[in-house]
The first five atom37 places (N, CA, C, CB, O) and aatype in JSON, in Angstrom:
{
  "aatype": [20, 20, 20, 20, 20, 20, 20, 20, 20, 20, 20, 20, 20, 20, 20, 20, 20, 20, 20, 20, 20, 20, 20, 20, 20, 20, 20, 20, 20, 20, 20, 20, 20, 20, 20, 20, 20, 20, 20, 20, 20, 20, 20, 20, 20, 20, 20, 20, 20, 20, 20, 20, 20, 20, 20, 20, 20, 20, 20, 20, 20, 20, 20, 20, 20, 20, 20, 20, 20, 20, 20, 20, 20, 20, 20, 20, 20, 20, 20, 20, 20, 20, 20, 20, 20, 20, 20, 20, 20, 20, 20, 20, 20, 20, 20, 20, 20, 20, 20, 20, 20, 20, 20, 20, 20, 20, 20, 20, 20, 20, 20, 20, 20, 20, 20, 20, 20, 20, 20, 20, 20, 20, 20, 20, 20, 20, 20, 20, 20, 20, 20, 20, 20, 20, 20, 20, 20, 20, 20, 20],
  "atom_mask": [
    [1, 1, 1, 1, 1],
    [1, 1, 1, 1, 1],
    [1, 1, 1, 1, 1],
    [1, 1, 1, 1, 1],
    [1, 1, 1, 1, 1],
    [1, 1, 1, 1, 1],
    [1, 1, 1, 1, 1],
    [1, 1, 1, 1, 1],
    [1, 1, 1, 1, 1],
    [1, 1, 1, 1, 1],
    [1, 1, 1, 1, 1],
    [1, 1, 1, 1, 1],
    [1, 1, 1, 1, 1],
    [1, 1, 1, 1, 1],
    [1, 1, 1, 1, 1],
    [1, 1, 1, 1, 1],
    [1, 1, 1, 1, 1],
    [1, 1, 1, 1, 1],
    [1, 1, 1, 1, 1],
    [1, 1, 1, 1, 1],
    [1, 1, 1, 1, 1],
    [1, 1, 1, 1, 1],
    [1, 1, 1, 1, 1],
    [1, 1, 1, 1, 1],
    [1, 1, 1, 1, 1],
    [1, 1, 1, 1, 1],
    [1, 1, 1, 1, 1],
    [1, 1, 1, 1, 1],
    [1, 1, 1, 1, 1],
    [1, 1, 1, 1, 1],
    [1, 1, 1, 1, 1],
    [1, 1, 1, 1, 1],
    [1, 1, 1, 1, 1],
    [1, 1, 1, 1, 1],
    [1, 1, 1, 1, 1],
    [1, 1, 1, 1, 1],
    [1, 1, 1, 1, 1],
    [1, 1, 1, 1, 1],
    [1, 1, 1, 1, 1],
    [1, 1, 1, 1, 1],
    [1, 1, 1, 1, 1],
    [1, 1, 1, 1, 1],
    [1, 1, 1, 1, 1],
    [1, 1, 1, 1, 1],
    [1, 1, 1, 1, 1],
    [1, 1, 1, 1, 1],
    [1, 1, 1, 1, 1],
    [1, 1, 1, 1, 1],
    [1, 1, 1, 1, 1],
    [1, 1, 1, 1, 1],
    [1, 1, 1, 1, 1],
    [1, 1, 1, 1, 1],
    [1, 1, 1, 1, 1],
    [1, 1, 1, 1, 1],
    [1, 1, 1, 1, 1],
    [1, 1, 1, 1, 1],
    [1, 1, 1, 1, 1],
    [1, 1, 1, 1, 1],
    [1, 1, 1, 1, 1],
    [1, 1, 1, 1, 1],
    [1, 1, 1, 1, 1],
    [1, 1, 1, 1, 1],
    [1, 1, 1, 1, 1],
    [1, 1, 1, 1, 1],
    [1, 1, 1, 1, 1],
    [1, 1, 1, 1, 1],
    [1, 1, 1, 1, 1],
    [1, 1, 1, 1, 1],
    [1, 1, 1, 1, 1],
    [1, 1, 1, 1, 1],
    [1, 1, 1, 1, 1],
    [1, 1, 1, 1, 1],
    [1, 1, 1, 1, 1],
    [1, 1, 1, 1, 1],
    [1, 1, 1, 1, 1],
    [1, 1, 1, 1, 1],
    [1, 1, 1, 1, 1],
    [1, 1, 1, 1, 1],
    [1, 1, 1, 1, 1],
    [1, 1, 1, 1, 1],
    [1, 1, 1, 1, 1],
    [1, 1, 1, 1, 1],
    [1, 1, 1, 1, 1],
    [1, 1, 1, 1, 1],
    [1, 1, 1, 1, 1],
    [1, 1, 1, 1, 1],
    [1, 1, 1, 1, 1],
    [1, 1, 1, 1, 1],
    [1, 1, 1, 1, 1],
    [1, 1, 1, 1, 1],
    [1, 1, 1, 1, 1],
    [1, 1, 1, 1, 1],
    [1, 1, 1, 1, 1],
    [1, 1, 1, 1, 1],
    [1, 1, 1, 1, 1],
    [1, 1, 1, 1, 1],
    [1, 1, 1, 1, 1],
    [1, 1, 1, 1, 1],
    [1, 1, 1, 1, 1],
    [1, 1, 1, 1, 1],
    [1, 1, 1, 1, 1],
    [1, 1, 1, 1, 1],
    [1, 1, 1, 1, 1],
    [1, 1, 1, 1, 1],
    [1, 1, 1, 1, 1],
    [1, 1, 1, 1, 1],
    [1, 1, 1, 1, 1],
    [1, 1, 1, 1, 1],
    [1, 1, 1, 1, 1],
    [1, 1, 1, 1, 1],
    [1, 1, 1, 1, 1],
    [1, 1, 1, 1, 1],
    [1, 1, 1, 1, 1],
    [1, 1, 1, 1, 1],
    [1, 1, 1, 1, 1],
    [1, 1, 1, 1, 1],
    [1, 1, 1, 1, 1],
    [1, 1, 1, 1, 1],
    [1, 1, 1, 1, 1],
    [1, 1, 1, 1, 1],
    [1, 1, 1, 1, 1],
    [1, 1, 1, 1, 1],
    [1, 1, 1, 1, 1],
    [1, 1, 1, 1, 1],
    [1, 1, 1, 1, 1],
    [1, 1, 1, 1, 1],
    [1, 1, 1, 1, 1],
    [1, 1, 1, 1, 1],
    [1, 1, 1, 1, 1],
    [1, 1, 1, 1, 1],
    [1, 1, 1, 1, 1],
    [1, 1, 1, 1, 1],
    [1, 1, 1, 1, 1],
    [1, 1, 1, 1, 1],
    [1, 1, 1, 1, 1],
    [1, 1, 1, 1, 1],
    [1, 1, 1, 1, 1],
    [1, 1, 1, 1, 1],
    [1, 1, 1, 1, 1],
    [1, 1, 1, 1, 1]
  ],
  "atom_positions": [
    [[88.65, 88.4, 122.9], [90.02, 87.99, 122.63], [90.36, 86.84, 123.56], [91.02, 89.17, 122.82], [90.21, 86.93, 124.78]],
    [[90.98, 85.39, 122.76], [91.69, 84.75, 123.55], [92.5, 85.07, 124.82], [92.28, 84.37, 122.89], [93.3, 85.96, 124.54]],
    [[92.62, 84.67, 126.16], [93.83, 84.61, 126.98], [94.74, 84.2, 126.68], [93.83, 84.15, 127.86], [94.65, 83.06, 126.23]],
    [[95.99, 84.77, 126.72], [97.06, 84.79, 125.88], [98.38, 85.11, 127.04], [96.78, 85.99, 124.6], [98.47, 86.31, 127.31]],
    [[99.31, 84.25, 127.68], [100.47, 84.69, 127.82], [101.94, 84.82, 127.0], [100.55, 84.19, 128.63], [102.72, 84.03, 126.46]],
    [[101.87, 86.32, 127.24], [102.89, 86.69, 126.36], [104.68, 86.89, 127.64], [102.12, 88.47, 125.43], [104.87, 87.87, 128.36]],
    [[105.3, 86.12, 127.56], [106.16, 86.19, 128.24], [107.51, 86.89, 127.57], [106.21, 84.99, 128.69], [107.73, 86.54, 126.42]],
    [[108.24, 87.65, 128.04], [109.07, 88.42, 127.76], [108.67, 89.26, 126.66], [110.13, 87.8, 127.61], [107.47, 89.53, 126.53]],
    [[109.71, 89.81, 125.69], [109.59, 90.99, 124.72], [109.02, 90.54, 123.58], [110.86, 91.67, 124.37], [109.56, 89.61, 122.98]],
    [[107.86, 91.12, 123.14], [108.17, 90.54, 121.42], [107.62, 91.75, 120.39], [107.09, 88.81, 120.97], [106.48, 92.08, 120.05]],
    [[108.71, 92.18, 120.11], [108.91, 93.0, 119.24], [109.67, 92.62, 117.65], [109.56, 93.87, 120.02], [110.81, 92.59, 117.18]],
    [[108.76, 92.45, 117.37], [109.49, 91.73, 115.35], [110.24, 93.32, 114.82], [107.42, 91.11, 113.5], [109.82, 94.48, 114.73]],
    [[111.12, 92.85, 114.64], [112.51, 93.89, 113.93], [112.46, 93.38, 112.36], [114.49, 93.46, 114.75], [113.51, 93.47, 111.73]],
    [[111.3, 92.85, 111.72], [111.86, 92.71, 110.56], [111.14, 94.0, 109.61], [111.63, 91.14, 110.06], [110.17, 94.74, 109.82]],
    [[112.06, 93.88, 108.54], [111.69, 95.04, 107.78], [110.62, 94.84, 106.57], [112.96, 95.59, 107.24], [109.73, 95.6, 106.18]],
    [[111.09, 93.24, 106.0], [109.69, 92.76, 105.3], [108.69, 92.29, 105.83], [109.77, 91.91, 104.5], [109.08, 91.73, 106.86]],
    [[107.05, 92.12, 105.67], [106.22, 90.96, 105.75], [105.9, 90.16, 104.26], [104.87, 91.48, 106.43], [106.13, 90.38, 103.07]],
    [[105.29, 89.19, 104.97], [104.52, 88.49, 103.72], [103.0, 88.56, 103.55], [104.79, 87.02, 103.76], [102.26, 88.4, 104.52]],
    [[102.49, 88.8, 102.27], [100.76, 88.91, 102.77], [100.83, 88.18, 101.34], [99.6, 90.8, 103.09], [101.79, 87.78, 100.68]],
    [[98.95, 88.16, 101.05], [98.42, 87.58, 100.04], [97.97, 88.29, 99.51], [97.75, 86.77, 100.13], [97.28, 89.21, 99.94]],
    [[98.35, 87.94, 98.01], [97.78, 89.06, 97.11], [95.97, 88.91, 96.87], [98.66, 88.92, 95.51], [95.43, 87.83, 97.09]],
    [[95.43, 89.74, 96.55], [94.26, 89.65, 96.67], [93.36, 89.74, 94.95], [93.99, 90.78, 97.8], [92.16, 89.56, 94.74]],
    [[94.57, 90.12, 93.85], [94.52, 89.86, 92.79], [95.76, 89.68, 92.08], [93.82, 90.6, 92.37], [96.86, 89.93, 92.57]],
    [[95.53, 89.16, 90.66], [96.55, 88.87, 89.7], [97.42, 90.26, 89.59], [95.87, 88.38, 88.26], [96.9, 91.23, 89.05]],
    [[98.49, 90.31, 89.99], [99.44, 91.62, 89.11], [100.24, 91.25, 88.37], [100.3, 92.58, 89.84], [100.96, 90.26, 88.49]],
    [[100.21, 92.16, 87.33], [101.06, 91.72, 85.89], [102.87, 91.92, 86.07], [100.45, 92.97, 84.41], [103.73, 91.39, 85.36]],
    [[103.08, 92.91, 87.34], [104.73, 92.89, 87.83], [104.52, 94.03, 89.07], [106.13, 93.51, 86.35], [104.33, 95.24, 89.1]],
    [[104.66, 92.96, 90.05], [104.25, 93.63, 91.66], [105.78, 94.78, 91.75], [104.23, 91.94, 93.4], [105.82, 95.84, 92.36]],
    [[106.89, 94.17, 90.98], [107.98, 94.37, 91.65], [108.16, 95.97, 91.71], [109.13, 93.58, 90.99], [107.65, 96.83, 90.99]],
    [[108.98, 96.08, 92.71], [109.12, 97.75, 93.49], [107.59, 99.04, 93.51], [110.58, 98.7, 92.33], [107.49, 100.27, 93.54]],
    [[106.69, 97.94, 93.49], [105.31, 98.53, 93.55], [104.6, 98.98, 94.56], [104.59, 97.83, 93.16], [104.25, 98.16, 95.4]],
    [[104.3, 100.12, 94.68], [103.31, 100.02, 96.04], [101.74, 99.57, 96.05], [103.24, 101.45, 96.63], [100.85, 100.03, 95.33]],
    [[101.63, 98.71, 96.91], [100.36, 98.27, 97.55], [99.91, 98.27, 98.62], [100.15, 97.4, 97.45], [100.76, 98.33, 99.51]],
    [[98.68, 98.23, 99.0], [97.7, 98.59, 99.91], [96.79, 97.14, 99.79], [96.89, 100.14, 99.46], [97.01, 96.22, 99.0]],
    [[96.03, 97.2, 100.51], [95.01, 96.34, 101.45], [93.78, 96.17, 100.55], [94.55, 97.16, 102.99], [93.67, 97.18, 99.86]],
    [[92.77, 95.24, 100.27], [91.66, 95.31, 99.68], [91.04, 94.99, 100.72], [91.42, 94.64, 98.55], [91.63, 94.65, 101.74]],
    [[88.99, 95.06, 100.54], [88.06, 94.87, 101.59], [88.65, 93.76, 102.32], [86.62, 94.59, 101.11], [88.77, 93.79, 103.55]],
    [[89.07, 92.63, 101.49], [89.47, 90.74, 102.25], [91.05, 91.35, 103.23], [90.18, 88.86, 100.27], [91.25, 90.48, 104.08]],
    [[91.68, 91.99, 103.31], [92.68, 91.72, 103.93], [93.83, 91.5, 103.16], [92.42, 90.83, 104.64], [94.79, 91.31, 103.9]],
    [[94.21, 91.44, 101.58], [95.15, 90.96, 101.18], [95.1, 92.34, 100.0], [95.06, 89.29, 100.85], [94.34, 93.23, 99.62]],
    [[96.61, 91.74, 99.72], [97.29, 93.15, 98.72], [96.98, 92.9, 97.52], [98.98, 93.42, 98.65], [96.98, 91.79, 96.99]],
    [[96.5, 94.61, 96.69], [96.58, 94.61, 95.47], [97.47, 96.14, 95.2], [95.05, 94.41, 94.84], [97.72, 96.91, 96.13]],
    [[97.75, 96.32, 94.17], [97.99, 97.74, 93.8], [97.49, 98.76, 94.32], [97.75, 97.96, 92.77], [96.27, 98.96, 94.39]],
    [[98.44, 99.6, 94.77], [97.71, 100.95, 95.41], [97.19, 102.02, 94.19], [98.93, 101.85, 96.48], [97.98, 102.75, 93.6]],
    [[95.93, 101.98, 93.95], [95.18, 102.65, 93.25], [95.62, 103.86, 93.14], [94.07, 102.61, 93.61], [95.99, 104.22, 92.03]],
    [[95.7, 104.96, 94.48], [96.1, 106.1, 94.22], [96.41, 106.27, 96.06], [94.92, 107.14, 93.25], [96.25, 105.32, 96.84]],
    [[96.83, 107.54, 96.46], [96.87, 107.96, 97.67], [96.0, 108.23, 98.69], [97.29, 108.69, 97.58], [96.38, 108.87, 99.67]],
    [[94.36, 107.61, 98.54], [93.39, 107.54, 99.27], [93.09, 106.66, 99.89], [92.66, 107.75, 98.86], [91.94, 106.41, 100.24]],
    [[94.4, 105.82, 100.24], [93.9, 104.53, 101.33], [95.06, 104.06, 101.71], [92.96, 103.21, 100.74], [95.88, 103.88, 100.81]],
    [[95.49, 103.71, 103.21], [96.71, 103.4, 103.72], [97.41, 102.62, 103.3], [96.71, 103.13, 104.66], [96.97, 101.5, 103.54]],
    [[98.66, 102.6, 102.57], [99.12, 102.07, 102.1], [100.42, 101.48, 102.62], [99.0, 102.58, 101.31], [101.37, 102.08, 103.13]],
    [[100.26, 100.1, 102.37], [101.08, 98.6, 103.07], [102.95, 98.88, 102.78], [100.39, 96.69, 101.85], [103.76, 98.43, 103.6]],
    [[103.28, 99.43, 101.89], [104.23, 99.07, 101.67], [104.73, 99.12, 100.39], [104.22, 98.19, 102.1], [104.07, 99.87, 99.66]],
    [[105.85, 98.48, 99.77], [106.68, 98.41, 98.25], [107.19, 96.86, 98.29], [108.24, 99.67, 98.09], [108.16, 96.4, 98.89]],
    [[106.18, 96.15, 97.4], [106.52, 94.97, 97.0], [108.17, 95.12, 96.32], [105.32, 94.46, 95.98], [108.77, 96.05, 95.79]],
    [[108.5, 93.74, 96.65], [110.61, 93.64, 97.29], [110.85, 93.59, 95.25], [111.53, 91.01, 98.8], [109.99, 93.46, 94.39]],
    [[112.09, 93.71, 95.14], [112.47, 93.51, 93.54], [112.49, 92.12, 93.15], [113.93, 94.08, 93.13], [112.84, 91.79, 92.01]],
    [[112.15, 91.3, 94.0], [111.89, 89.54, 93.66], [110.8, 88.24, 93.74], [112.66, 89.02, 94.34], [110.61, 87.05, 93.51]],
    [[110.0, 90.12, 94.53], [108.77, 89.71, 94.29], [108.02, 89.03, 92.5], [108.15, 91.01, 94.82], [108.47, 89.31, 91.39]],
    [[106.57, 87.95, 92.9], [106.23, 87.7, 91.47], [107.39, 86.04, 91.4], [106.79, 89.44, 90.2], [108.24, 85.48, 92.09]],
    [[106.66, 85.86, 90.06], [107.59, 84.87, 89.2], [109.16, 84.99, 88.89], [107.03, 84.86, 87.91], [109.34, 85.89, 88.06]],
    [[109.82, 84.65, 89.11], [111.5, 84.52, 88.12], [111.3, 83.76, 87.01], [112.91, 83.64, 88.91], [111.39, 82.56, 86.8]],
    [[111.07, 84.48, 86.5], [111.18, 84.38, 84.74], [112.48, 84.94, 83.98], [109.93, 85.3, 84.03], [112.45, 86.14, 83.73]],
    [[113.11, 84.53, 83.77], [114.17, 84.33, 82.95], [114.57, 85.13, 81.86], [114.04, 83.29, 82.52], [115.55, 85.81, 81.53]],
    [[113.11, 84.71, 81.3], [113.03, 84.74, 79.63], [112.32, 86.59, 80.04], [111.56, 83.03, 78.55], [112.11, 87.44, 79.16]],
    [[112.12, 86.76, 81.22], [111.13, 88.15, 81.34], [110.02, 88.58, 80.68], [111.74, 89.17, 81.12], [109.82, 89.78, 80.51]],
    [[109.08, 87.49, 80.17], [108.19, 87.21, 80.42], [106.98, 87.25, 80.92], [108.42, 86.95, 80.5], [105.85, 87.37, 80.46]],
    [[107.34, 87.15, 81.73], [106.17, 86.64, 83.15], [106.93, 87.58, 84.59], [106.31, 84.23, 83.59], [106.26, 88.0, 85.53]],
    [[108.09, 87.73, 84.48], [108.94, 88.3, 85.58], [108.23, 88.92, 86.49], [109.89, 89.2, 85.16], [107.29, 89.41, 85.86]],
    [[108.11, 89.2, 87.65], [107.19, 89.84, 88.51], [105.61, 89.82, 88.77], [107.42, 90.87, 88.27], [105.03, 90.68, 89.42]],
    [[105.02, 88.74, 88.17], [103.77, 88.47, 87.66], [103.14, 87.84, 89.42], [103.86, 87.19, 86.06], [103.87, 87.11, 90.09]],
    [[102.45, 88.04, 89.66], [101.74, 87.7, 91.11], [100.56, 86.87, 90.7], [101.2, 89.12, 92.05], [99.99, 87.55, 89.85]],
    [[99.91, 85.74, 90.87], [98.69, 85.55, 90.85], [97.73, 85.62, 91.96], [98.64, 84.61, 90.41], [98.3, 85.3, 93.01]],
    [[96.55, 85.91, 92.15], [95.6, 85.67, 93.1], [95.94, 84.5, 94.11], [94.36, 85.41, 92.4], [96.18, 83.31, 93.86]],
    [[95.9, 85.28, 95.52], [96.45, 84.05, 96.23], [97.66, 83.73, 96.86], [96.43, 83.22, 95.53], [97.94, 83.15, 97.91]],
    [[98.56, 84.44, 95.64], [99.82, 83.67, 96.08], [100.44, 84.93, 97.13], [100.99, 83.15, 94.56], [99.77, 85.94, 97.33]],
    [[101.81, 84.72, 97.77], [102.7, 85.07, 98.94], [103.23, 86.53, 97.88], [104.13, 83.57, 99.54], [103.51, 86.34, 96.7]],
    [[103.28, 87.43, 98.29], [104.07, 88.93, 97.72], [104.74, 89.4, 99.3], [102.62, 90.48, 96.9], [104.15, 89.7, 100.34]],
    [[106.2, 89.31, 98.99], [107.29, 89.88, 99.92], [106.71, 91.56, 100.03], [109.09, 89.68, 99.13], [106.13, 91.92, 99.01]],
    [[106.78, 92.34, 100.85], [106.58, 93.32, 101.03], [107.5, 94.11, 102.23], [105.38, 93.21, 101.1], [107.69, 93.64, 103.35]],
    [[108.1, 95.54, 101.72], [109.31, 96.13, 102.64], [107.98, 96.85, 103.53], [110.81, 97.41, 101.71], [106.88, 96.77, 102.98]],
    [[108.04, 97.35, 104.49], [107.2, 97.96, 105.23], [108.42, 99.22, 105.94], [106.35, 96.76, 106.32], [108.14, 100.36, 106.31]],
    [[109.2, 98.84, 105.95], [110.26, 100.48, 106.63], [111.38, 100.07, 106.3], [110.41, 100.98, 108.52], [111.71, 98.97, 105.88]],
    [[112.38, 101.62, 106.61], [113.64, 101.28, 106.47], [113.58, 101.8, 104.6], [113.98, 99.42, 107.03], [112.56, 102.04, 103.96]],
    [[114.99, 101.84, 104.13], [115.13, 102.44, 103.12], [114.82, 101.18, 101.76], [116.59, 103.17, 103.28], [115.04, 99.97, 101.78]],
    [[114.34, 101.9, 100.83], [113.89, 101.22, 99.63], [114.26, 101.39, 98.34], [112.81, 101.34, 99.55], [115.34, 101.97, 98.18]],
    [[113.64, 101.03, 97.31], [113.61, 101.46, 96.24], [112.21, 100.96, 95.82], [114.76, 101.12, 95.5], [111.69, 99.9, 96.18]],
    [[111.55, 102.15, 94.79], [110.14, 102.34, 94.34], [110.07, 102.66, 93.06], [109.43, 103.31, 95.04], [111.01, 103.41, 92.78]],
    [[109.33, 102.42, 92.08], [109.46, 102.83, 90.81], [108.62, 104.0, 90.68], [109.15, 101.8, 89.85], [107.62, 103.8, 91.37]],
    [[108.55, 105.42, 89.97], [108.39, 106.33, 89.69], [107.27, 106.34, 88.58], [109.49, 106.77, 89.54], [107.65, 105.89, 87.49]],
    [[106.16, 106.7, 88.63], [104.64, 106.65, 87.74], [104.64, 108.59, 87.3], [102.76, 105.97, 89.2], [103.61, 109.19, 86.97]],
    [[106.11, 109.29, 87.4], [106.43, 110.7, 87.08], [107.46, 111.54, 87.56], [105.5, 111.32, 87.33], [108.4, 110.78, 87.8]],
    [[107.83, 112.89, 87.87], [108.85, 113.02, 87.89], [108.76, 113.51, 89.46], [109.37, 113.76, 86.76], [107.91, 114.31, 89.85]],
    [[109.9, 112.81, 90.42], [109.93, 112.69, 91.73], [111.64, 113.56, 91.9], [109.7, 110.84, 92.25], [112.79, 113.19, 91.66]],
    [[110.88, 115.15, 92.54], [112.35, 115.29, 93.01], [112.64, 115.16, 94.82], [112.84, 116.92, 92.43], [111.86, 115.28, 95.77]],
    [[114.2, 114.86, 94.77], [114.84, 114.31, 95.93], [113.75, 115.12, 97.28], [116.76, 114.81, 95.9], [113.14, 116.16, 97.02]],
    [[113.68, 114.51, 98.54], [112.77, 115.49, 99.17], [111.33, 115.26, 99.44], [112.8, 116.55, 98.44], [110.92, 114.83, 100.52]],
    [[110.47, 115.62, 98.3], [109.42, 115.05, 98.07], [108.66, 114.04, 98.62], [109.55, 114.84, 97.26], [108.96, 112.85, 98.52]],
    [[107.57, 114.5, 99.27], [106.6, 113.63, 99.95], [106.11, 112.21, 98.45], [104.99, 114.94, 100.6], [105.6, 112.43, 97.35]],
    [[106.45, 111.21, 98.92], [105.43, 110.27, 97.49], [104.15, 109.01, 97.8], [106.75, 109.17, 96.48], [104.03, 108.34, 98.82]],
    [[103.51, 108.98, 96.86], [102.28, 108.66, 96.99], [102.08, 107.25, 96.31], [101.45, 109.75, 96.45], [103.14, 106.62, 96.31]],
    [[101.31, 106.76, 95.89], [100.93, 105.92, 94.67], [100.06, 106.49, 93.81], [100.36, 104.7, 94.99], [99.34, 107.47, 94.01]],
    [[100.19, 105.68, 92.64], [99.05, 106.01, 91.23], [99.26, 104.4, 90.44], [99.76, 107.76, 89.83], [100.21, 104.1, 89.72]],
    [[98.58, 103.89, 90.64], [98.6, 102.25, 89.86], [99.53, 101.72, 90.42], [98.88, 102.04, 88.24], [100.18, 101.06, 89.62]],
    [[100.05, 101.67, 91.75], [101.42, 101.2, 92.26], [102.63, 101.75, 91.78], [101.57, 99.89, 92.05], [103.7, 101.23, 92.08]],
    [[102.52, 103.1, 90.8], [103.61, 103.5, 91.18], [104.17, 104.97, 91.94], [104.08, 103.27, 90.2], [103.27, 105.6, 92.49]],
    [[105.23, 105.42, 91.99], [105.51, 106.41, 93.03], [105.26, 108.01, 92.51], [107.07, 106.17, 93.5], [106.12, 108.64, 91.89]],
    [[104.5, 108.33, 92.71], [104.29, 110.23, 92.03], [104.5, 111.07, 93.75], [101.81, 110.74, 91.06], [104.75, 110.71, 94.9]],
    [[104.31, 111.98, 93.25], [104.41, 113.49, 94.37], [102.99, 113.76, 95.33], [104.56, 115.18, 93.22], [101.86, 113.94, 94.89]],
    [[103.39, 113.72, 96.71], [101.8, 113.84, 97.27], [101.58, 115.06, 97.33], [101.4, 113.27, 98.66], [102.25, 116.06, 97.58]],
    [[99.86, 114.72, 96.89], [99.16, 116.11, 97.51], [98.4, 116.13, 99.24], [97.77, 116.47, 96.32], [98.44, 115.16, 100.0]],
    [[97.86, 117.22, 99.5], [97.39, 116.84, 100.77], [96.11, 116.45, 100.21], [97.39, 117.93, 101.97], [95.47, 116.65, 99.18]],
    [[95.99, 115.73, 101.42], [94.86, 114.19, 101.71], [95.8, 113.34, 101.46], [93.35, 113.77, 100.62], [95.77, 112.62, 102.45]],
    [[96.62, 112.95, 100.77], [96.71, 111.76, 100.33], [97.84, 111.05, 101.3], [97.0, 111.81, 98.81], [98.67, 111.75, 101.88]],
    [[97.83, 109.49, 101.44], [98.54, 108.67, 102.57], [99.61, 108.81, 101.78], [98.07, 107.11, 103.06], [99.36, 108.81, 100.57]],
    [[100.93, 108.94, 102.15], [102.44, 108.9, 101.7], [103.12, 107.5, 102.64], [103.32, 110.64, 102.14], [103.09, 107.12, 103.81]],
    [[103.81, 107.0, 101.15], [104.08, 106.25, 101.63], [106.03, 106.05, 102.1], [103.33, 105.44, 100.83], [106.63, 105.12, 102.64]],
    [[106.49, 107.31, 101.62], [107.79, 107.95, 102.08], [108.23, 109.08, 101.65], [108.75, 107.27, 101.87], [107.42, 109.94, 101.31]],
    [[109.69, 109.32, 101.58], [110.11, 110.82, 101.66], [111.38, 110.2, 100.2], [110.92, 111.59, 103.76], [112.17, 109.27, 100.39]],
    [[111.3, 110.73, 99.27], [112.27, 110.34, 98.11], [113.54, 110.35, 98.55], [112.23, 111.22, 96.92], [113.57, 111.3, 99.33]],
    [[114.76, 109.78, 98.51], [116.01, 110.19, 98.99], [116.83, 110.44, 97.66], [116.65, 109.09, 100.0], [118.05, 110.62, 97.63]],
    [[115.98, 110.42, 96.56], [116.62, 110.19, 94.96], [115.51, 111.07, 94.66], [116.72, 108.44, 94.03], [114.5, 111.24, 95.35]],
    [[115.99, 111.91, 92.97], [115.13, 112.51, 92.17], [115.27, 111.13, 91.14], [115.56, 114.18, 91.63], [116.23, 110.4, 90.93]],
    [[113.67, 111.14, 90.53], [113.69, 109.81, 89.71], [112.48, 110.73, 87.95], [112.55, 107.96, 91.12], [112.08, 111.89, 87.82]],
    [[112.38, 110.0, 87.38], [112.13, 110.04, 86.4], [111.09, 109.38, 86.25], [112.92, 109.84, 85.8], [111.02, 108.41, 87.0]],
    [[109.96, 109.59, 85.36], [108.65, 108.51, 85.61], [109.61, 106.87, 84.66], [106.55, 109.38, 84.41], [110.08, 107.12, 83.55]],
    [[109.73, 105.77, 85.06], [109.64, 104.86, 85.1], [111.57, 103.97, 85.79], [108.89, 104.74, 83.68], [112.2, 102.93, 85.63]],
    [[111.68, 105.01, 86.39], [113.1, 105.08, 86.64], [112.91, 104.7, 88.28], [113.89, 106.72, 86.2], [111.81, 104.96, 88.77]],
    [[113.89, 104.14, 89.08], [113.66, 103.82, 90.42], [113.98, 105.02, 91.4], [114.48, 102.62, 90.76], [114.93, 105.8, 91.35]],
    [[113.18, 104.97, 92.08], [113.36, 106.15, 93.24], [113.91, 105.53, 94.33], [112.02, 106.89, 93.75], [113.57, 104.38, 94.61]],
    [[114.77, 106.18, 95.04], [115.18, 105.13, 96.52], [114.17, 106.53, 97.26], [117.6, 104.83, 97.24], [114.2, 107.72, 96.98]],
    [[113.3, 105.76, 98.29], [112.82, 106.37, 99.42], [113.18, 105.67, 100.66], [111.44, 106.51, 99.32], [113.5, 104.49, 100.83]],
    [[113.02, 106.99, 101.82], [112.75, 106.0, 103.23], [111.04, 106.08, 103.33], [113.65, 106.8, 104.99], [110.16, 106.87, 102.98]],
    [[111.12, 104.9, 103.93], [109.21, 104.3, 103.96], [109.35, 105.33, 105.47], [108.6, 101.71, 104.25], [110.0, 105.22, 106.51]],
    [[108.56, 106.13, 105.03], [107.63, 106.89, 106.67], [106.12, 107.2, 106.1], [108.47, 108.9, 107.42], [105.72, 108.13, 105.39]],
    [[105.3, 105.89, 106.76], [103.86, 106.3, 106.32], [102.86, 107.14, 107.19], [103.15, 105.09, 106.08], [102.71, 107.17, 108.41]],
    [[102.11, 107.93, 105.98], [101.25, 108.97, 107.48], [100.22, 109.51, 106.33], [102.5, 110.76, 108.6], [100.13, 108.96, 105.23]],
    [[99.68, 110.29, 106.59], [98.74, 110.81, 105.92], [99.3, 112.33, 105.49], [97.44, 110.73, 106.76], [99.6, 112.82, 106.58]],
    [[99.43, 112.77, 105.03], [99.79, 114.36, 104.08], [98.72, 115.26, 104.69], [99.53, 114.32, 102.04], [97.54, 115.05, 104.44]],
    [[99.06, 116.1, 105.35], [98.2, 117.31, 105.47], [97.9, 118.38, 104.62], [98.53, 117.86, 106.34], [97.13, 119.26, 104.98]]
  ]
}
């Protein structure tokens, strides 16, 4: 590691980052994603790998015509919430409470093993928005 002076505090308070997507998504928005081998985000497959976060609702293209709306290509910048309270879209039926997971980026019920990526603060419906708080950990 470089020598590095770090003078005073530095603690980043923000609640989004920005990363690179690591493939095309057809609508990142309120999605959860995770990390590929390169370092950059794709869809969180399922609850077997630590998962980054819930791409923001403006994430993707602004498309208008809705369209293209939320569309990510390879490469490009995807806003991502990492803590603090959210909203997530629902891949089934999520009641209030509930540990949640991913399944194709979206939000289902964890089992143990699987990384959670918050605690529901809403009962949601599969394709309906869930508000969670992001507390990530692994499910026992």
């Amino acid at each position: 590691m470089a020598n590095r002076n770090f003078n005073g505090v530095q603690i980043n308070q923000s609640v989004t980052i920005v990363e690179q997507a690591g493939a095309e998504i057809a609508d990142a928005r309120n999605r959860i994603l995770a990390y590929d081998k390169d370092g950059n985000v794709v869809l969180a497959a399922d609850g077997s790998a630590v998962l980054v976060g819930i791409a923001l609702i403006e994430a993707g293209i602004n498309d208008i015509s809705g369209v293209e709306s939320g569309k990510v290509n390879a490469g490009d910048d995807v806003d991502i919430q990492i803590k603090d309270i959210g909203y997530i879209l629902a891949g089934g039926d999520i009641a209030k409470g509930e540990e949640v997971t991913a399944s194709s980026g979206l939000a289902v019920k964890a089992e143990a093993g699987n990384y959670v990526v918050g605690i529901a603060l809403s009962a949601a419906a599969k394709d309906e928005y869930c508000r969670v708080q992001i507390a990530k950990y692994q499910k026992n």
